[in-house]
Backbone as ProteinMPNN parsed JSONL, in Angstrom:
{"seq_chain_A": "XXXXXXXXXXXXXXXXXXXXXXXXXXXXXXXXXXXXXXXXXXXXXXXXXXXXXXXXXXXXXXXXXXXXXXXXXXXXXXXXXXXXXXXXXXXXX", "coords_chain_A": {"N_chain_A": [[50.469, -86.923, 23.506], [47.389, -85.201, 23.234], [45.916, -82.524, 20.93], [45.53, -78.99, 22.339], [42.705, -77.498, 23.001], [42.992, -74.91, 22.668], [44.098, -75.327, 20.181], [43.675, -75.972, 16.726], [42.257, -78.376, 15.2], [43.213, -80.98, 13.214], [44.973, -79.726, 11.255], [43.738, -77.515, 10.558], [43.106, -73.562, 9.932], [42.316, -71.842, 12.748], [39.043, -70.179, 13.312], [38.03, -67.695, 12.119], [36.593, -64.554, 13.045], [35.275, -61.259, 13.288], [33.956, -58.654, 15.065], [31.913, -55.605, 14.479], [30.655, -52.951, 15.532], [27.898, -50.495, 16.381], [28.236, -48.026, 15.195], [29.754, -48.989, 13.087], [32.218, -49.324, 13.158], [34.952, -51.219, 13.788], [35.538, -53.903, 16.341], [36.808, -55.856, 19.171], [35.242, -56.206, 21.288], [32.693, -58.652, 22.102], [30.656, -58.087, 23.634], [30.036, -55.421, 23.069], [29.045, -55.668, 20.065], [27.466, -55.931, 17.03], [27.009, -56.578, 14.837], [28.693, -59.316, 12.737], [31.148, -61.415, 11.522], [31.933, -64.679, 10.566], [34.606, -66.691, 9.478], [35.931, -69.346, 8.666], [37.952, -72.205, 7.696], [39.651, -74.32, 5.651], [42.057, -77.068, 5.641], [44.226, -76.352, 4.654], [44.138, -73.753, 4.528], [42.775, -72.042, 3.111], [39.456, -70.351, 2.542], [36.614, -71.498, 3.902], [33.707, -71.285, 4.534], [31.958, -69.338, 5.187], [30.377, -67.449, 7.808], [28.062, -65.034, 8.239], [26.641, -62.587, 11.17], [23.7, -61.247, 12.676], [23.005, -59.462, 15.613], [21.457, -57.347, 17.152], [19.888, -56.214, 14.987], [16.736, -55.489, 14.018], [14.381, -55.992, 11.857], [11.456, -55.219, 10.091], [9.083, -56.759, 8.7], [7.732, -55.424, 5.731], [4.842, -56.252, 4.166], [3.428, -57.582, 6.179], [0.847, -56.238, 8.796], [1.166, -55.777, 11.494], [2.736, -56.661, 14.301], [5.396, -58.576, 14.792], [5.079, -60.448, 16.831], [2.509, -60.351, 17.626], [1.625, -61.102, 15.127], [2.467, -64.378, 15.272], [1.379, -65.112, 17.105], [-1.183, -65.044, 16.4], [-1.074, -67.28, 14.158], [-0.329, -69.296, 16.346], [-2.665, -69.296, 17.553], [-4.746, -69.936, 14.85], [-3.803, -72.453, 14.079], [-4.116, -74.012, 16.965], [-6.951, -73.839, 16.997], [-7.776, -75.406, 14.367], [-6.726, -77.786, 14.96], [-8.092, -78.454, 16.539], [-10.669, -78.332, 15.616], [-10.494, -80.241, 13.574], [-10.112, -82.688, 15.256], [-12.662, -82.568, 16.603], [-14.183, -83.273, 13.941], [-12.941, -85.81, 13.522], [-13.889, -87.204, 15.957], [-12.532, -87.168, 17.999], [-12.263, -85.316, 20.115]], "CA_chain_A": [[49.512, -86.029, 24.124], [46.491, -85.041, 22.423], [45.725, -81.137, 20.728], [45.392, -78.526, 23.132], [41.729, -77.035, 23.102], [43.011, -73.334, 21.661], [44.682, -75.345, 18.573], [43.031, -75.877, 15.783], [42.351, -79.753, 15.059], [43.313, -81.302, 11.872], [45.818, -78.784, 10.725], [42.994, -76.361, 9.953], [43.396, -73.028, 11.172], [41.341, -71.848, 13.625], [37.987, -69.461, 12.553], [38.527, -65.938, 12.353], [35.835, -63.697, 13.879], [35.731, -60.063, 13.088], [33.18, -57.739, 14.753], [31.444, -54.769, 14.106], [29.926, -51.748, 16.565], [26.81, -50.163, 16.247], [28.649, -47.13, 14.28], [30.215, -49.666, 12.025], [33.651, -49.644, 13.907], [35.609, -52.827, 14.063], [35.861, -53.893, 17.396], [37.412, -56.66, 19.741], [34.437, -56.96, 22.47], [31.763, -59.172, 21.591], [28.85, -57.482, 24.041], [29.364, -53.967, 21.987], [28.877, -55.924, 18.526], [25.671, -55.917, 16.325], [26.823, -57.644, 14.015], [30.029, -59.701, 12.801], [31.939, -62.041, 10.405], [33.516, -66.039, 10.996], [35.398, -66.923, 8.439], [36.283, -71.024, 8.669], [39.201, -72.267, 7.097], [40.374, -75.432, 5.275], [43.293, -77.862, 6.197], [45.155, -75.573, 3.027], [44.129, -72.201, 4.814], [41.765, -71.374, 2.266], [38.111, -69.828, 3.439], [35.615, -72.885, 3.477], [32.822, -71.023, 4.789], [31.901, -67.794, 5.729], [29.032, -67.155, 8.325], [27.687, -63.387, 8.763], [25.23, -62.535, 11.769], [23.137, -60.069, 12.927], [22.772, -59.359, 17.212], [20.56, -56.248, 17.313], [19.147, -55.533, 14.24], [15.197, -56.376, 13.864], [13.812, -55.762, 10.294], [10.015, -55.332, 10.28], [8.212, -56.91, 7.344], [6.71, -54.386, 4.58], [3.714, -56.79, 4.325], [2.945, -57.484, 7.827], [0.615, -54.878, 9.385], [1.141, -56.114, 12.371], [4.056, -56.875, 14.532], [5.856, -60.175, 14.438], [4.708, -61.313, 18.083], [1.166, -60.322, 17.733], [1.168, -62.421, 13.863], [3.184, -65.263, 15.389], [0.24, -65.89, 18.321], [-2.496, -65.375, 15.76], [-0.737, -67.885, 13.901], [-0.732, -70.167, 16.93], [-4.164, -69.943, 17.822], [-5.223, -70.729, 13.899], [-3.138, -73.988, 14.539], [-5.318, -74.829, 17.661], [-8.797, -74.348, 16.443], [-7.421, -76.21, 13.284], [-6.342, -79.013, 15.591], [-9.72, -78.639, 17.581], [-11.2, -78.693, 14.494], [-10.127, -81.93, 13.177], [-10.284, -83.669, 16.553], [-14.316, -82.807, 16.653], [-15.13, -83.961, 12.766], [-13.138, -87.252, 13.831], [-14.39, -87.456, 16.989], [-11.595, -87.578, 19.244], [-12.531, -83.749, 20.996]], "C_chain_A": [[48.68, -85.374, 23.03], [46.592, -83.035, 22.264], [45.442, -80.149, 22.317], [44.328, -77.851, 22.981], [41.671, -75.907, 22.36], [43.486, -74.109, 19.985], [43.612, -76.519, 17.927], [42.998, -77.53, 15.299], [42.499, -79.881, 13.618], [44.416, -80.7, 10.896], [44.893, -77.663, 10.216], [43.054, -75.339, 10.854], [42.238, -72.397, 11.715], [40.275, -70.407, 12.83], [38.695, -68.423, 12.605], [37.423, -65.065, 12.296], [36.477, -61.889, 13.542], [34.292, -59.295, 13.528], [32.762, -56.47, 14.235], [30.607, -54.104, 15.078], [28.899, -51.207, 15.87], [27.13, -48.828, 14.756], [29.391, -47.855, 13.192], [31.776, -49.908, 11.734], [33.648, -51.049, 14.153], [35.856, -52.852, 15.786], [35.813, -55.565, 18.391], [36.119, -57.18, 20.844], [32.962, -57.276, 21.495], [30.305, -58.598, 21.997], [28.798, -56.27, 23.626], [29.087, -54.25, 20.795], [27.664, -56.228, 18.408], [25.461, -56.773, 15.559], [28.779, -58.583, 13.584], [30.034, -60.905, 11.633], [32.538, -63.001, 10.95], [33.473, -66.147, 9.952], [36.03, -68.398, 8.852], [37.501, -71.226, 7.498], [39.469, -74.021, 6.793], [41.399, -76.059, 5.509], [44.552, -76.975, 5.51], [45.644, -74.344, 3.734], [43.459, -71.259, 3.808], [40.291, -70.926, 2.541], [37.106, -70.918, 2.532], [34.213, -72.025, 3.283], [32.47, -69.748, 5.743], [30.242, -67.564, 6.366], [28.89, -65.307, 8.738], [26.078, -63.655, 10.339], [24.691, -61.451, 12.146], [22.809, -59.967, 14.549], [21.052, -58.309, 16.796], [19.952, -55.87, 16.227], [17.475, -56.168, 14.231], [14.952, -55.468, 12.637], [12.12, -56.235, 10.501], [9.734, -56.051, 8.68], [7.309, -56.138, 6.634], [5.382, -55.141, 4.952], [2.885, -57.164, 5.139], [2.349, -55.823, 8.473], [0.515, -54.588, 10.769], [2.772, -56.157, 13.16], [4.183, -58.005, 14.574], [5.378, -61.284, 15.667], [3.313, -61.263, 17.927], [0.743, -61.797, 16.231], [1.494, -63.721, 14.293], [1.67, -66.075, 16.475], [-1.139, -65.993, 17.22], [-2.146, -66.959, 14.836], [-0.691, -69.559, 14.526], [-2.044, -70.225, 17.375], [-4.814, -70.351, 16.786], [-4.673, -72.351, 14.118], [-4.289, -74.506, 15.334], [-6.232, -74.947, 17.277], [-8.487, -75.383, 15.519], [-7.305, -77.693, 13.799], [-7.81, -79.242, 16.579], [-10.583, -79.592, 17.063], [-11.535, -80.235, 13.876], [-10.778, -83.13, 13.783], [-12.203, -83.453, 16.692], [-15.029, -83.779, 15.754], [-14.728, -85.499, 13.072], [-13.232, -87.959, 14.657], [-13.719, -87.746, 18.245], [-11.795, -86.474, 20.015], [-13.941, -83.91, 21.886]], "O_chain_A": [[49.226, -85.021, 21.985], [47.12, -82.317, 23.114], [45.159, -80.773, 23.339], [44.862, -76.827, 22.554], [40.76, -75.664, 21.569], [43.266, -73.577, 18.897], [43.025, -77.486, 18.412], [44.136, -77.862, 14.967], [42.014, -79.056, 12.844], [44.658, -81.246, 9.82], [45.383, -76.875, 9.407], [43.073, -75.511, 12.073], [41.179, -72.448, 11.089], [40.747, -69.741, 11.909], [39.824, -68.283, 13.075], [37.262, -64.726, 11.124], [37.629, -61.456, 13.556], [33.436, -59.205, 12.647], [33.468, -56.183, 13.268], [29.706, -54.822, 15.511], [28.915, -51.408, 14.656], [26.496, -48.743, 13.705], [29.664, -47.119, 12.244], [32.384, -50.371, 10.769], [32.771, -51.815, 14.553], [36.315, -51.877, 16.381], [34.845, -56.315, 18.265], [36.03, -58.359, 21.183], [32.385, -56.603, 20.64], [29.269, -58.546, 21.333], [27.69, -55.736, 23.669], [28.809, -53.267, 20.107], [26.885, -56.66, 19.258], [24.499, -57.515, 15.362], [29.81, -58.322, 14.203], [29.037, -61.219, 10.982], [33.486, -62.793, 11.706], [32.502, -65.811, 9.275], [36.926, -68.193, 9.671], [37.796, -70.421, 6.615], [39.46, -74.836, 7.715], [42.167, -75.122, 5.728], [45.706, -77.031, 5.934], [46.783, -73.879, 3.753], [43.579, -70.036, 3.726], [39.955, -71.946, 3.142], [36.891, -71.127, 1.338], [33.632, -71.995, 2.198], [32.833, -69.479, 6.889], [29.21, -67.516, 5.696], [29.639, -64.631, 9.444], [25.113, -64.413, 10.438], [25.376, -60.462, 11.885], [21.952, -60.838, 14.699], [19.97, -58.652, 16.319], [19.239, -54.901, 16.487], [17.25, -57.355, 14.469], [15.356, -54.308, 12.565], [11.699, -57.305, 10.942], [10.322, -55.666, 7.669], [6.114, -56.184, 6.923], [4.786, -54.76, 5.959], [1.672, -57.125, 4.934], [2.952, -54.757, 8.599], [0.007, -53.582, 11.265], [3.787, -55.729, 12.611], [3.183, -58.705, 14.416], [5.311, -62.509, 15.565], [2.796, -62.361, 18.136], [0.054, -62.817, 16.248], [0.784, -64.534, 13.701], [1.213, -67.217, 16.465], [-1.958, -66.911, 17.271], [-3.054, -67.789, 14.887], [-0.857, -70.605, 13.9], [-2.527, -71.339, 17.575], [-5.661, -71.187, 17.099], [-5.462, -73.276, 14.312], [-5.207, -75.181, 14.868], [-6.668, -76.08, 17.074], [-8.973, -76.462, 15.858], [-7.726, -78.65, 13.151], [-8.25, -80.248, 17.135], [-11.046, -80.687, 17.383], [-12.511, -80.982, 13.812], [-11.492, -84.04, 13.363], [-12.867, -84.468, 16.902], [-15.874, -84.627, 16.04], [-15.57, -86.394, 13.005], [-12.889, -89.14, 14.598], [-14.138, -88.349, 19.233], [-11.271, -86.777, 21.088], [-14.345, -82.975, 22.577]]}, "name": "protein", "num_of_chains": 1, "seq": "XXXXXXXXXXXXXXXXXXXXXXXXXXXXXXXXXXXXXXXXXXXXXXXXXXXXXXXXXXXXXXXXXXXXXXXXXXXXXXXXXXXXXXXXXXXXX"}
């Protein structure tokens, strides 16, 4: 009979997950966390790979005077004309 879904394939053991609350409390539920810690593990039990993430935080860009949705559409409409563009000088528009 094959592994059972909770265990860990290969002899590696399974990730290890650690969040973090808005106040910077450790904590067990995933929809109060902001941010958090897996930790991956080798056949040995040694840490392969360590992912961090971020839920809720948004970080504005210093250099941007704009916000990130407004630069992101100006961004796509340079694209189109650009592609307009093109398509006129080689005659496919």
């Amino acid at each position: 009979m094959g592994p059972v879904d909770s265990e860990p394939r290969g002899g590696a053991p399974a990730p290890a997950v650690v969040y973090t609350d808005a106040d910077g409390h450790p904590t067990d539920d995933p929809a109060t966390a902001v941010r958090g810690d897996v930790t991956e593990y080798d056949a040995h039990g040694a840490p392969r790979r360590l992912t961090r993430f971020f839920l809720l935080e948004q970080k504005a860009l210093p250099w941007l005077p704009v916000s990130e949705a407004a630069f992101l559409l100006w961004v796509l409409v340079a694209l189109i004309v650009s592609w307009l563009v093109v398509g006129l000088i080689l005659g496919l528009v």
